[in-house]
C-alpha positions, 0 to 999 in steps of 0.5 A: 500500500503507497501512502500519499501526500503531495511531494512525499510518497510513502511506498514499499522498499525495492531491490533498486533501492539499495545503493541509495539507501546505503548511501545515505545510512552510512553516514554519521550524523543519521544514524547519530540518533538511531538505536545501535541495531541501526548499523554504522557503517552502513554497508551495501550487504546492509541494505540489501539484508534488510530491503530483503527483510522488509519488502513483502512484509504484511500488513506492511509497516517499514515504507521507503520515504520518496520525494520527487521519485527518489528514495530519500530516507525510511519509516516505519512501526516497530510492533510489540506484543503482550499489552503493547500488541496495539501500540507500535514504536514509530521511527524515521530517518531521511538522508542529510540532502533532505533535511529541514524540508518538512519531509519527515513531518508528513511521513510521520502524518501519513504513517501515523494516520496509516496506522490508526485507520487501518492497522487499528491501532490505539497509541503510537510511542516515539522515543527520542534522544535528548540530543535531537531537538529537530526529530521532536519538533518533527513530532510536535508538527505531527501532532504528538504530545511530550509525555515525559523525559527518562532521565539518563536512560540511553547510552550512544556512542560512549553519551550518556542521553535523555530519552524524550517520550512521545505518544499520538492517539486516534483523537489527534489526528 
């Protein structure tokens, strides 16, 4: 399923997808605030395990971010189960070119509506590292509300972080 809106198109990964995807990931300062199970370096051999990991995956919930017909970053939900079986971790990541252009807000709008319409679900969390202002105006311009800050609760790359949580529900959107 392609998720729309204007410039930004939210679509399955393909197998030509990999050499831009590899392109951008690999590069320090996106993955500067991603969990460490984001790779860095971010090889080919990365990109092409996980398009293949991702592809057909159903219901689909990782989309390939496009703008302008090129590949520009990823998003998806990351599902849990037990009580948290209806409430997805959202996470995101564009390449640098891409940056500050509102992109990644109507991804969060498009994937989060996605999920409440369709997927059923009933909240969705993000949690975001202190060190990354920009991800949560991203967030805030989505419409998610700050729910609290677990207080030096992350470790990268030797920095010990706050970690800023975020939630969206049906209601606000």
């Amino acid at each position: 399923m392609e998720l729309k809106d204007g410039k930004v198109l939210l679509r399955r990964l393909r197998p030509e997808d990999a050499a831009t995807l590899q392109m951008h990931a690999d590069d320090e300062g996106v993955s500067a605030y991603l969990k460490d199970r984001f790779p860095y370096p971010y090889t080919i051999e990365d990109a092409e395990f996980f398009i293949n990991l991702k592809m057909n995956e159903d219901p689909q919930t990782v989309y390939a971010i496009d703008t302008e017909g090129e590949f520009a970053g990823m998003i998806g939900l990351d599902l849990r189960q037990d009580v948290y079986c209806r409430t997805p971790l959202i996470g995101y990541w564009l390449g640098r070119t891409y940056w500050g252009a509102g992109i990644a807000t109507t991804a969060v709008k498009l994937l989060t509506s996605y999920a409440f319409n369709q997927l059923d679900m009933i909240c969705i969390q993000a949690f975001v590292f202190s060190e990354n202002p920009a991800s949560m105006r991203v967030l805030e311009k989505a419409g998610y509300q700050k729910q609290g800050i677990l207080k030096g609760s992350v470790i990268k790359r030797s920095r010990i972080m706050d970690e800023h949580v975020y939630a969206a529900y049906p209601q606000t959107q």
